[in-house]
ZANU-644272 format. One record per residue (C-alpha): residue number from 1; residue in three letters; x, y, z. Coordinates in nm, 2 decimals, always signed. Layout:
> NUM,ALA,X,Y,Z
...
This chain:
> 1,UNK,+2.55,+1.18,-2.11
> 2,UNK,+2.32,+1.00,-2.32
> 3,UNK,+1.90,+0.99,-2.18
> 4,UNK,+1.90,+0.63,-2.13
> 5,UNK,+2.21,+0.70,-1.92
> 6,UNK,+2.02,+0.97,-1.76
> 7,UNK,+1.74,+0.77,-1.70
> 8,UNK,+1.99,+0.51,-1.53
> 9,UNK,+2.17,+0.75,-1.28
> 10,UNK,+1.85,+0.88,-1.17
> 11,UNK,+1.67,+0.54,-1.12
> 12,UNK,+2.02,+0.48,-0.92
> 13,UNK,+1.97,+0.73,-0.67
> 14,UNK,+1.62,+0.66,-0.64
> 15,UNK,+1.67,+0.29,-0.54
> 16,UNK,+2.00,+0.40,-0.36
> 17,UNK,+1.73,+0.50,-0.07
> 18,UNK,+1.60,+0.15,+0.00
> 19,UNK,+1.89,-0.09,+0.06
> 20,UNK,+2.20,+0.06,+0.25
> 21,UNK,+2.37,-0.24,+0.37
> 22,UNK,+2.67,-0.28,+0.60
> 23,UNK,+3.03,-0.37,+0.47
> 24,UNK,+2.98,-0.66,+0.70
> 25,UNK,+2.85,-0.81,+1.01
> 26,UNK,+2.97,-1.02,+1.26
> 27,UNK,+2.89,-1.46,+1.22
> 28,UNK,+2.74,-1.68,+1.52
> 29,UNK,+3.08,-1.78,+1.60
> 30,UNK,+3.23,-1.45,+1.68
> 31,UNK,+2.96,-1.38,+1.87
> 32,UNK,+3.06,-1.71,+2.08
> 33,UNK,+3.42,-1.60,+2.13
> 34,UNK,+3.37,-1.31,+2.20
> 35,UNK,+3.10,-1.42,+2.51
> 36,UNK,+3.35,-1.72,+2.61
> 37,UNK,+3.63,-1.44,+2.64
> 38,UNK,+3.41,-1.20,+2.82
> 39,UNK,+3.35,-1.45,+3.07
> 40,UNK,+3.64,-1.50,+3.21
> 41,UNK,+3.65,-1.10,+3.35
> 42,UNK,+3.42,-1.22,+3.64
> 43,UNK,+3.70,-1.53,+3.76
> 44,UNK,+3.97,-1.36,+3.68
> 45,UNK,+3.85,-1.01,+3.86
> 46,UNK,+3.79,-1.22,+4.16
> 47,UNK,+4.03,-1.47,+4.21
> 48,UNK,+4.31,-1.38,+3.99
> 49,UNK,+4.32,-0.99,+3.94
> 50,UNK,+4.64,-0.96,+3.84
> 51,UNK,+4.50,-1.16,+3.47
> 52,UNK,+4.27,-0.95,+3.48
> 53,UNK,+4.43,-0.82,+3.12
> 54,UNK,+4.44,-1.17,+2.99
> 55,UNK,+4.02,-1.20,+2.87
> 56,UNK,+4.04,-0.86,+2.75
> 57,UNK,+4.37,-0.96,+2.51
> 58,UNK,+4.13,-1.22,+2.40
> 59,UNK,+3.89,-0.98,+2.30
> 60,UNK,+4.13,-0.78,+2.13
> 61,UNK,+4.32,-1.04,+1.94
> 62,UNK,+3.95,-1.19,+1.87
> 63,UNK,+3.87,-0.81,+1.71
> 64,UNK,+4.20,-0.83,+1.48
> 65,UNK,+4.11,-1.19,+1.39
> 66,UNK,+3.78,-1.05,+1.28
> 67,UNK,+3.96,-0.75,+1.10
> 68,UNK,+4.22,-1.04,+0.92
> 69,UNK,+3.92,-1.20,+0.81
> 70,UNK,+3.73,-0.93,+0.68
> 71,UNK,+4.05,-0.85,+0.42
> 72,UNK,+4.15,-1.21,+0.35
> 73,UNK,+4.01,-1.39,+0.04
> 74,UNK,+3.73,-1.44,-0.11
> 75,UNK,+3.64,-1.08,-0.24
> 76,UNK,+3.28,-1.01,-0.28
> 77,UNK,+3.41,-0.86,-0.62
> 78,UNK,+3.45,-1.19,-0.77
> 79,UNK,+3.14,-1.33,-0.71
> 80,UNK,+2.92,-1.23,-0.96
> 81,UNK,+2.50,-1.26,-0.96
> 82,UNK,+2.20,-1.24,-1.24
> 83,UNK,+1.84,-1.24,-1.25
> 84,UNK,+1.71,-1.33,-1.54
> 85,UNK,+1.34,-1.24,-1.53
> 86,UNK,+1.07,-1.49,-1.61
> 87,UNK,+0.75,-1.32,-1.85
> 88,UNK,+0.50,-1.23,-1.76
> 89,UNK,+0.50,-1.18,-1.37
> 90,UNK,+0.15,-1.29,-1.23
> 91,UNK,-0.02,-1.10,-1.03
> 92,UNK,-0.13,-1.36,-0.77
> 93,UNK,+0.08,-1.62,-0.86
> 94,UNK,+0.38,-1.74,-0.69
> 95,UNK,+0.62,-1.69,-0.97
> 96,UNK,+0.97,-1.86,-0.92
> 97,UNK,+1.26,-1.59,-0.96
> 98,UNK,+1.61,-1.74,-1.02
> 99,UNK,+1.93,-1.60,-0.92
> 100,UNK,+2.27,-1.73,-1.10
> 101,UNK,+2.62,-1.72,-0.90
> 102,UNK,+2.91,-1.74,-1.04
> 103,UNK,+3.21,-1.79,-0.79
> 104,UNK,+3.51,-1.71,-0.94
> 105,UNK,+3.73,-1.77,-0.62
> 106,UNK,+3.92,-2.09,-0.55
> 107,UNK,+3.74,-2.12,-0.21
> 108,UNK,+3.41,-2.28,-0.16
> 109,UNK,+3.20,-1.99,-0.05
> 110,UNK,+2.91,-1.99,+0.17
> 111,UNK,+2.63,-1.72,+0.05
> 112,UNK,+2.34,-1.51,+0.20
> 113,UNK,+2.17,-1.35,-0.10
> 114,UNK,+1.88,-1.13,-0.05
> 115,UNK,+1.72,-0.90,-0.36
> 116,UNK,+1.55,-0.63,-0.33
> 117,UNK,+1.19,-0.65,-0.48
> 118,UNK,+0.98,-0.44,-0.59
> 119,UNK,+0.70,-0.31,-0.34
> 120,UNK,+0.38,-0.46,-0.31
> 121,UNK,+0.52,-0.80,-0.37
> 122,UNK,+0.58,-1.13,-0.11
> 123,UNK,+0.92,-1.29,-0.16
> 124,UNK,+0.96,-1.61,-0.01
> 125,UNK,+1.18,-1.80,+0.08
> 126,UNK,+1.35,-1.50,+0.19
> 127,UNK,+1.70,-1.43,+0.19
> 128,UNK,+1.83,-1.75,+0.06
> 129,UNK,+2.19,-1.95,+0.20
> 130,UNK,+2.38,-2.19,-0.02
> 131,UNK,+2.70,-2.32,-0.05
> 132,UNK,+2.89,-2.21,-0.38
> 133,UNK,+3.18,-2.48,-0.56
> 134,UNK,+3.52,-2.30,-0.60
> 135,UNK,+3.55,-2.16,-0.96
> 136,UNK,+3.19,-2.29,-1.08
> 137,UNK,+2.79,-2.19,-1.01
> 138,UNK,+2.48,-2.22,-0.88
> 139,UNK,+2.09,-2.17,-0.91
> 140,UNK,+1.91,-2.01,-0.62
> 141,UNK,+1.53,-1.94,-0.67
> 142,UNK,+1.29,-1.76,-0.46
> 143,UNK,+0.92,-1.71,-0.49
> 144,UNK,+0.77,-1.37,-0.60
> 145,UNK,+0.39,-1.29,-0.58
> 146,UNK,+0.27,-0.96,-0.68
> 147,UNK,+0.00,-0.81,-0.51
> 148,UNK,-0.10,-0.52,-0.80
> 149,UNK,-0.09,-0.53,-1.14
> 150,UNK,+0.09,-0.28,-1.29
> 151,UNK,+0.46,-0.21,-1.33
> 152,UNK,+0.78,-0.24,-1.05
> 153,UNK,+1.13,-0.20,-1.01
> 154,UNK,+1.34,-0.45,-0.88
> 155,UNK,+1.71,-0.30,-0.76
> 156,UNK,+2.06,-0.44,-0.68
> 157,UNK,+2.10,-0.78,-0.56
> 158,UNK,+2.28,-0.79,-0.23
> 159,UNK,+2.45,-1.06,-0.10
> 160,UNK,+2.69,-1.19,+0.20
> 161,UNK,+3.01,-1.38,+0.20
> 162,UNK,+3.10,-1.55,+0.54
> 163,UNK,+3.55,-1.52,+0.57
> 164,UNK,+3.73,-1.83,+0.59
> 165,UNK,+3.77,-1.79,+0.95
> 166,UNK,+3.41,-1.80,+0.95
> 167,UNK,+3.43,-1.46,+1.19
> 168,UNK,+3.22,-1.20,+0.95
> 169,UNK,+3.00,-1.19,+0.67
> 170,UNK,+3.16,-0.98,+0.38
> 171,UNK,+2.89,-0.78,+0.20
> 172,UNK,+2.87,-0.74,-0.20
> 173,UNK,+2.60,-0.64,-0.43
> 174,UNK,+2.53,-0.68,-0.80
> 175,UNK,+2.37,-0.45,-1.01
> 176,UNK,+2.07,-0.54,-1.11
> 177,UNK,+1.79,-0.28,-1.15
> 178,UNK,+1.55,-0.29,-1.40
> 179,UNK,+1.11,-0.21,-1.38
> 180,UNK,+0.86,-0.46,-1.45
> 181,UNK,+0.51,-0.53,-1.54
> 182,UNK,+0.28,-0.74,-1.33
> 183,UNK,+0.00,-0.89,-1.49
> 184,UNK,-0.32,-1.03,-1.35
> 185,UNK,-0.28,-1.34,-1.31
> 186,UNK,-0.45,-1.51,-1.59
> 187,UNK,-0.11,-1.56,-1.79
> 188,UNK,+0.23,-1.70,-1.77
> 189,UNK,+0.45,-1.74,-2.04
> 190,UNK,+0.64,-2.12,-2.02
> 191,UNK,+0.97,-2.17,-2.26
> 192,UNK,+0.90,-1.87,-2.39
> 193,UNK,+0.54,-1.89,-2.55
> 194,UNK,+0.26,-1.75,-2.46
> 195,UNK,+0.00,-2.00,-2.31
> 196,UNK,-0.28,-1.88,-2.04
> 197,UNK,-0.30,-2.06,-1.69
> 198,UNK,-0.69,-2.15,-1.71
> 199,UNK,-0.84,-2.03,-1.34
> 200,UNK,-1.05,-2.22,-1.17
> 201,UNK,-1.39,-2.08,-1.30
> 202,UNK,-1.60,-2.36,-1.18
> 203,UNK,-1.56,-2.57,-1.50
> 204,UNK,-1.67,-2.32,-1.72
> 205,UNK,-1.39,-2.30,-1.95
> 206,UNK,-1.44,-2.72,-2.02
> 207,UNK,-1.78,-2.56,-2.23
> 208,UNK,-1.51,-2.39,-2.48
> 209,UNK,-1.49,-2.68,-2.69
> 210,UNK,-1.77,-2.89,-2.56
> 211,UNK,-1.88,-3.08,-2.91
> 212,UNK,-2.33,-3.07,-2.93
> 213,UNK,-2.33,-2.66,-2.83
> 214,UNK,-2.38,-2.43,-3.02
> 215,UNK,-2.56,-2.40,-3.43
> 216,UNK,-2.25,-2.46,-3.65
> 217,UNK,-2.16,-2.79,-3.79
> 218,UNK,-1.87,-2.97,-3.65
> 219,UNK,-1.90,-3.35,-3.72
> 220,UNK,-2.15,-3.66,-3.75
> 221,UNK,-2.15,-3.92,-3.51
> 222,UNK,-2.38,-4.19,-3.46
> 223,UNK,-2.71,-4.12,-3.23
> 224,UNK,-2.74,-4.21,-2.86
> 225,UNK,-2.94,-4.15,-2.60
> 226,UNK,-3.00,-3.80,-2.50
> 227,UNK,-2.90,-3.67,-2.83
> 228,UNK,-3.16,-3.42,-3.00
> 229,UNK,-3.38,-3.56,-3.22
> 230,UNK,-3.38,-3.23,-3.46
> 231,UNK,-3.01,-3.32,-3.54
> 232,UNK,-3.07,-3.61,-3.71
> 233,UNK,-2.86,-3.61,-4.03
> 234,UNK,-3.15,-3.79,-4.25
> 235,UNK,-2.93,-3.85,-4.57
> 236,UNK,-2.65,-4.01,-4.37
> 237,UNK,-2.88,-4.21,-4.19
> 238,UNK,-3.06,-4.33,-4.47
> 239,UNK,-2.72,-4.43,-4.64
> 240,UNK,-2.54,-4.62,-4.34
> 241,UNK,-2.87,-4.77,-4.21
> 242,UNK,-2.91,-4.63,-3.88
> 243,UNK,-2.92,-4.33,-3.64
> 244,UNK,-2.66,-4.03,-3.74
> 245,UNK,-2.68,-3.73,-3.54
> 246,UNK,-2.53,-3.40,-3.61
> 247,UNK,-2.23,-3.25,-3.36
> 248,UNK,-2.24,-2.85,-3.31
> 249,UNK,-2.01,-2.64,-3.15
> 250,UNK,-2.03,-2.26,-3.09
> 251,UNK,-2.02,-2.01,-3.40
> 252,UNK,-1.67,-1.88,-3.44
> 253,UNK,-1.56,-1.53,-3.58
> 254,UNK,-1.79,-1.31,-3.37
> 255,UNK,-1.70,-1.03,-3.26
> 256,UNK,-1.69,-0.95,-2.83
> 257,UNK,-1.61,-0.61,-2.76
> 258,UNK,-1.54,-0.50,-2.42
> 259,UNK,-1.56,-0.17,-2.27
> 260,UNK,-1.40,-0.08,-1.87
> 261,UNK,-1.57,+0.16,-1.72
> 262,UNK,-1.25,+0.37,-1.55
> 263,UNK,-1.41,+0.63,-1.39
> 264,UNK,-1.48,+0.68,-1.00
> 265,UNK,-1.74,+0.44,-0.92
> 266,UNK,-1.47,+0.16,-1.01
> 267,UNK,-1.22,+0.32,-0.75
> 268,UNK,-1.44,+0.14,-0.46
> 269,UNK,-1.17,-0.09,-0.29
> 270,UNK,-1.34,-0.48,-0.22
> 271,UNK,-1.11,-0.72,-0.02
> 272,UNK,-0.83,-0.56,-0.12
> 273,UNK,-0.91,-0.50,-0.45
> 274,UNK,-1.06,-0.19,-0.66
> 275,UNK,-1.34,-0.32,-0.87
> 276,UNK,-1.14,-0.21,-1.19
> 277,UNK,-0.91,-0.46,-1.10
> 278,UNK,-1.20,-0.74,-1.09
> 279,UNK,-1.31,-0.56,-1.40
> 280,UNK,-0.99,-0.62,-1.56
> 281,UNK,-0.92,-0.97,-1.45
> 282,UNK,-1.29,-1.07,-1.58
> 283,UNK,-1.21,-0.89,-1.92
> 284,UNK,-0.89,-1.14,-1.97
> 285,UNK,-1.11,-1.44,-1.89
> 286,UNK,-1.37,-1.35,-2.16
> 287,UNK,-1.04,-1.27,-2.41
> 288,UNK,-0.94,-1.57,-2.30
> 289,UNK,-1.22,-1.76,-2.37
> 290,UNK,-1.33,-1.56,-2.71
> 291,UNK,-1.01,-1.61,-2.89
> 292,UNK,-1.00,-1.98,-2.79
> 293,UNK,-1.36,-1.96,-2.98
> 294,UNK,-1.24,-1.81,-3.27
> 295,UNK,-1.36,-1.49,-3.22
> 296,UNK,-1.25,-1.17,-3.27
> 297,UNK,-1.20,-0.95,-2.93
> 298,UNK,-1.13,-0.60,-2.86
> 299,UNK,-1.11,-0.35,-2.55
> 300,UNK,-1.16,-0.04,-2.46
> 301,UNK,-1.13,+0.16,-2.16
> 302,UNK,-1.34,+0.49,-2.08
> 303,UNK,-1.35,+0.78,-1.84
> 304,UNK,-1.32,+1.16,-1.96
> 305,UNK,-1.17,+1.05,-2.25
> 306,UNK,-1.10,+0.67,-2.46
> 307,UNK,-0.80,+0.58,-2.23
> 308,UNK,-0.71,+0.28,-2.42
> 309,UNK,-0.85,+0.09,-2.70
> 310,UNK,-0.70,-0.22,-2.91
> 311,UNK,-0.94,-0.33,-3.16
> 312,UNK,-1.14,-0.65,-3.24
> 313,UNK,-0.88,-0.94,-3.34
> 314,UNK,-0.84,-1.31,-3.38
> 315,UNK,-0.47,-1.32,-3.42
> 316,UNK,-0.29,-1.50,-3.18
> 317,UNK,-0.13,-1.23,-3.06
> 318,UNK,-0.40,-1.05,-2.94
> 319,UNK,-0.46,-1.20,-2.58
> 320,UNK,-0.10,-1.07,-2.51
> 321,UNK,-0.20,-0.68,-2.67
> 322,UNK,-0.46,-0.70,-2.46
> 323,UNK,-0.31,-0.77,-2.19
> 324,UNK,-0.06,-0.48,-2.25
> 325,UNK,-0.35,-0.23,-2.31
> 326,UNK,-0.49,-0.34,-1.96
> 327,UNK,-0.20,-0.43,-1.70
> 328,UNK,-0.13,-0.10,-1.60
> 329,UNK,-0.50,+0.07,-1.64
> 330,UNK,-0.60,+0.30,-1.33
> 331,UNK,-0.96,+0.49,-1.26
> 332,UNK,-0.95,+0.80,-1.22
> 333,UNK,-1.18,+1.00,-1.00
> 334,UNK,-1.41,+1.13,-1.32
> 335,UNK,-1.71,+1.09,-1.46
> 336,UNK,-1.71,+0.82,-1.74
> 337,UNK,-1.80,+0.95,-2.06
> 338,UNK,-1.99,+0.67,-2.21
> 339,UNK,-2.09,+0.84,-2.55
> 340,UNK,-1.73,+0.83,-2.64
> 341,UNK,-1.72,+0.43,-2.65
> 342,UNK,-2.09,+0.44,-2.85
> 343,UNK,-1.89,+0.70,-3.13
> 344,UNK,-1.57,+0.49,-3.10
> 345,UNK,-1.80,+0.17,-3.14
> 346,UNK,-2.00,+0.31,-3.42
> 347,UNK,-1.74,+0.41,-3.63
> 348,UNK,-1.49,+0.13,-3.57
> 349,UNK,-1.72,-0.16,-3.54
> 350,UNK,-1.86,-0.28,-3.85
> 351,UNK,-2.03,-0.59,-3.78
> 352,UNK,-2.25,-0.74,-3.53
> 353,UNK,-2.08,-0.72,-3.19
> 354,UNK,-2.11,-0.85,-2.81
> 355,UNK,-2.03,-0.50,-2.60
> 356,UNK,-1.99,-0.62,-2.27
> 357,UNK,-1.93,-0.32,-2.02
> 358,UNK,-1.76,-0.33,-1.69
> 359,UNK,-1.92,-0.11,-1.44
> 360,UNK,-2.09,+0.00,-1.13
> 361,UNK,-2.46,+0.14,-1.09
> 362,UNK,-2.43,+0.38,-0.80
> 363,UNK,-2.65,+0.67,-0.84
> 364,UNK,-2.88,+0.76,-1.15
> 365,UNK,-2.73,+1.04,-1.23
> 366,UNK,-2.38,+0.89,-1.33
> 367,UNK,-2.57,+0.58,-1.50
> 368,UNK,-2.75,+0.81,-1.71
> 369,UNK,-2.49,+0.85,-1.97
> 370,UNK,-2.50,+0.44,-1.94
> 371,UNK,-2.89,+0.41,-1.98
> 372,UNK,-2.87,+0.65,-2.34
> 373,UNK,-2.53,+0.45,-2.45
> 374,UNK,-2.69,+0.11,-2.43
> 375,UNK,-3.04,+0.20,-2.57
> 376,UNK,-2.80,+0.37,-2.87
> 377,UNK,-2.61,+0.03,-2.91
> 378,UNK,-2.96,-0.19,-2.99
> 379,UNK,-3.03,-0.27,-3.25
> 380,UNK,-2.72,-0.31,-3.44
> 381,UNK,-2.49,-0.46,-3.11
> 382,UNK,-2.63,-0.64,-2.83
> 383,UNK,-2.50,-0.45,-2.49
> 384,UNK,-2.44,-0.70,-2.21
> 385,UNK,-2.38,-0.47,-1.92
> 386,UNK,-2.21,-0.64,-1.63
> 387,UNK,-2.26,-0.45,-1.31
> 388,UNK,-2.04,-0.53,-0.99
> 389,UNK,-2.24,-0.52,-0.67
> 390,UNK,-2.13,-0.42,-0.34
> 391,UNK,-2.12,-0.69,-0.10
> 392,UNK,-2.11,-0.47,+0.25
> 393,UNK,-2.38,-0.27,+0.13
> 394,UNK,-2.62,-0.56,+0.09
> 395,UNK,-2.48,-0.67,+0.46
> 396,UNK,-2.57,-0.35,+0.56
> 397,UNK,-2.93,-0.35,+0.46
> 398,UNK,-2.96,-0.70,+0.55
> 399,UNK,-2.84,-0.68,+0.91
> 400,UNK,-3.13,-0.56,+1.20
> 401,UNK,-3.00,-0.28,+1.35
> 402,UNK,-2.93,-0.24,+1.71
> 403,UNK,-2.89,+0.17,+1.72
> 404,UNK,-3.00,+0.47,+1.60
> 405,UNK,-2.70,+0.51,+1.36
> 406,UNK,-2.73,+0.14,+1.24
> 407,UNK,-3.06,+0.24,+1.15
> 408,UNK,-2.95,+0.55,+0.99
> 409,UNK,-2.69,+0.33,+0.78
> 410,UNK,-2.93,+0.08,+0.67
> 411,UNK,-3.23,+0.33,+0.57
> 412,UNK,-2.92,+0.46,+0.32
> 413,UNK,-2.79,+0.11,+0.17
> 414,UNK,-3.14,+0.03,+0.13
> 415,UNK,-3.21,+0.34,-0.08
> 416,UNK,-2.84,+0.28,-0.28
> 417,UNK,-3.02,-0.09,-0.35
> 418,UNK,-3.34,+0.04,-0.43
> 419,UNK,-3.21,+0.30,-0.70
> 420,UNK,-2.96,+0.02,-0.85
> 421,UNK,-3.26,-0.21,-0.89
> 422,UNK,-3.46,+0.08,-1.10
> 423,UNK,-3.10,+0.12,-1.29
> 424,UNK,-3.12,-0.27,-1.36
> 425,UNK,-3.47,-0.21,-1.47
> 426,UNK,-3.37,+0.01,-1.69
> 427,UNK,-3.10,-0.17,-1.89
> 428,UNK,-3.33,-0.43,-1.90
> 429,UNK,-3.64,-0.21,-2.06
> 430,UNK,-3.35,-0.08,-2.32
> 431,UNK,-3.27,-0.42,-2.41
> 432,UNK,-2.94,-0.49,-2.27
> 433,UNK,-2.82,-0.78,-2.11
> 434,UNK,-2.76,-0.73,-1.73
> 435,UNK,-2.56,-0.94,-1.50
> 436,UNK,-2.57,-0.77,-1.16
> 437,UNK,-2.29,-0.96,-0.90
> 438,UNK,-2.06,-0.91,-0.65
> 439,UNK,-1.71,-0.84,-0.77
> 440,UNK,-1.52,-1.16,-0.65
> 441,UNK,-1.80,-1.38,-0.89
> 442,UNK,-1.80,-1.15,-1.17
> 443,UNK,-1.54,-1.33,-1.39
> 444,UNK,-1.72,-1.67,-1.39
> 445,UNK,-2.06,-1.52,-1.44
> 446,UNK,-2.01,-1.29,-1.74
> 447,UNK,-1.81,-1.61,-1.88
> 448,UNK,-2.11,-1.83,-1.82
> 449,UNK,-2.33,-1.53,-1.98
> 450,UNK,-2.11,-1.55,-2.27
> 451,UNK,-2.12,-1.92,-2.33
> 452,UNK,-2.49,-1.87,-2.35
> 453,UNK,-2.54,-1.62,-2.56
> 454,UNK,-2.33,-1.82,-2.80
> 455,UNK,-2.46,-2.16,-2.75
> 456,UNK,-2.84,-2.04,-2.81
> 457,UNK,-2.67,-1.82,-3.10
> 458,UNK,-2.81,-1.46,-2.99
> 459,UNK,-2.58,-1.32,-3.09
């Protein structure tokens, strides 16, 4: 037996666990027999007790009928499913899963099909009835939205018949199994090319290509009002007889380097989230939004060790290798080891970079590494260090308390705020960028950071 066949058998067994249908089950309309048979017991016991026998013949014949229908065609065997995947799934994102039946009866056959999805994900509509043609197909689709990135494992698809009596529902099930990747939902891939669904960021992403931002030449237009005088083009002016200004847009072929902090301060859960999730979904949007620039991106994450790293790039493959360096990226409960990213940066980064890192600024003590990495990074790089806040720990030192222990628990988020305000004060002094904001805004303000830095050429 060859691995992958290994590998097979085992996932078998291991799904084997989760869906143990019935051969079959009853329809509505046995059901309604068997209660209009059953009834007759009470009239016939009282009035009639010698036919007494007669409503419990019914029953029985009604059970062989059943047992008839159960063995008469169509077979579940020759019905025959697929589920072609779409790619990527979206975390988030109601992504339409299709289902292919072929009926290769002569019967019209009336179907219940239900998969069985991975966990952590909402199907709906869910289990799905049609009416399948003799000898032809059909297209059922169900919605799938992952909750978690990361990777799951769809099984069998399992599926119900209803007898031509119409007395049970035959069960069948087509195999199916296969794990997949959830990505955040950022990207979808339509007719099989990569394009990015643009989130709604507040109109940020419209600045991308906004024409008049940024230092490097683009085009000439003619002047109007509320254009900058300092972009006068004087020689075409002087040449065409009136006002030509010049048209900007944002340098391209920088290079924005992003490191995720992975460690334990990013295992904090927020609305369901961990903030290395927001982290991760933030890190795509600047990709996004980089690449779309012109510029050259990379990743990295860090905790005791370089967990992942894909290098700065422009190619237009990169948003997906990024994307496949971060779906499946955990933290660990460690201490990140920030002088790893400031060797990894120093010997792999040769120009000028944007290091944006992801983080948290708990305690001093596990920023310190954070404070000496982004002093390091200056003057060569310019460290943008985007911080995610804790909402409910501002509400807690905001809120009057009522008891001694609300007391208690606001004299400590107070001193948690007042040591992350000397941390921001820090960064600051060392003469990084800081953006310091709860986790659910993070994405459009390191964005809007971004487009800054580039439109008043900083960088």
């Amino acid at each position: 037996m060859s691995a992958s066949q290994r590998q097979s058998e085992d996932f078998s067994k291991k799904r084997g666990n989760r869906i143990r249908p019935l051969p079959f089950f009853f329809s509505t309309r046995f059901f309604v027999l068997l209660a209009g048979a059953t009834a007759l017991l009470v009239p016939a016991y009282r009035f009639l007790p010698e036919t007494i026998f007669l409503p419990l013949a019914l029953d029985g014949l009604l059970l062989l009928a059943a047992a008839v229908d159960y063995f008469m065609d169509p077979s579940p065997r020759r019905i025959a499913m697929e589920r072609p995947l779409p790619y990527p799934l979206a975390v988030g994102y109601p992504n339409e899963i299709v289902i292919e039946v072929s009926n290769r009866t002569g019967q019209i056959v009336k179907a219940i099909v239900k998969d069985d999805v991975p966990n952590r994900c909402l199907a709906e509509p869910f289990p799905v009835e049609s009416v399948v043609p003799p000898g032809s197909g059909t297209r059922l689709s169900y919605r799938l939205t992952p909750r978690e990135r990361g990777t799951g494992e769809f099984g069998d698809i399992h599926f119900w018949i209803r007898g031509p009596l119409g007395l049970v529902w035959k069960q069948g099930s087509a195999e199916a199994a296969r794990t997949v990747k959830f990505y955040p939902g950022l990207a979808l891939i339509r007719d099989r090319r990569l394009t990015v669904r643009k989130p709604d960021v507040g109109g940020a992403l419209r600045l991308l290509r906004r024409p008049g931002v940024g230092t490097e030449f683009d085009s000439l237009k003619e002047y109007s009002v509320g254009d900058d005088s300092r972009l006068i083009h004087w020689s075409t002016t002087a040449r065409k007889g009136k006002l030509i200004v010049r048209r900007n847009r944002m340098e391209r072929s920088q290079t924005v380097f992003v490191v995720l902090d992975a460690g334990r301060m990013m295992t904090a859960r927020i609305r369901g989230k961990t903030k290395l999730d927001y982290s991760v979904e933030a890190a795509l949007l600047i990709a996004y939004a980089g690449l779309e620039l012109g510029d050259r991106v990379g990743v990295m994450a860090v905790g005791q060790d370089v967990m992942r790293f894909q290098p700065p790039s422009n190619a237009a493959a990169q948003f997906g290798r990024i994307m496949e360096a971060t779906y499946d990226l955990e933290p660990r409960l460690e201490q990140p080891r920030f002088h790893l990213a400031l060797q990894v940066i120093a010997g792999r980064l040769k120009r000028r970079a944007l290091v944006i890192v992801f983080t948290d600024l708990i305690d001093e003590r596990a920023s310190e590494g954070l404070l000496r990495y982004t002093a390091a990074l200056r003057p060569r790089h310019l460290p943008l260090v985007a911080a995610l806040s804790d909402t409910d720990l501002a509400e807690v030192a905001d809120t009057a308390p009522e008891t001694t222990h609300d007391l208690y628990r606001q004299g400590v988020a107070a001193g948690i705020l007042a040591r992350r305000e000397r941390l921001v004060a820090g960064l600051t002094s060392r003469g990084a960028l800081v953006v310091d904001t709860p986790p659910e805004n993070i994405s459009i303000e390191v964005l809007q950071r971004y487009l800054d830095i580039k439109s008043r050429n900083i960088l």
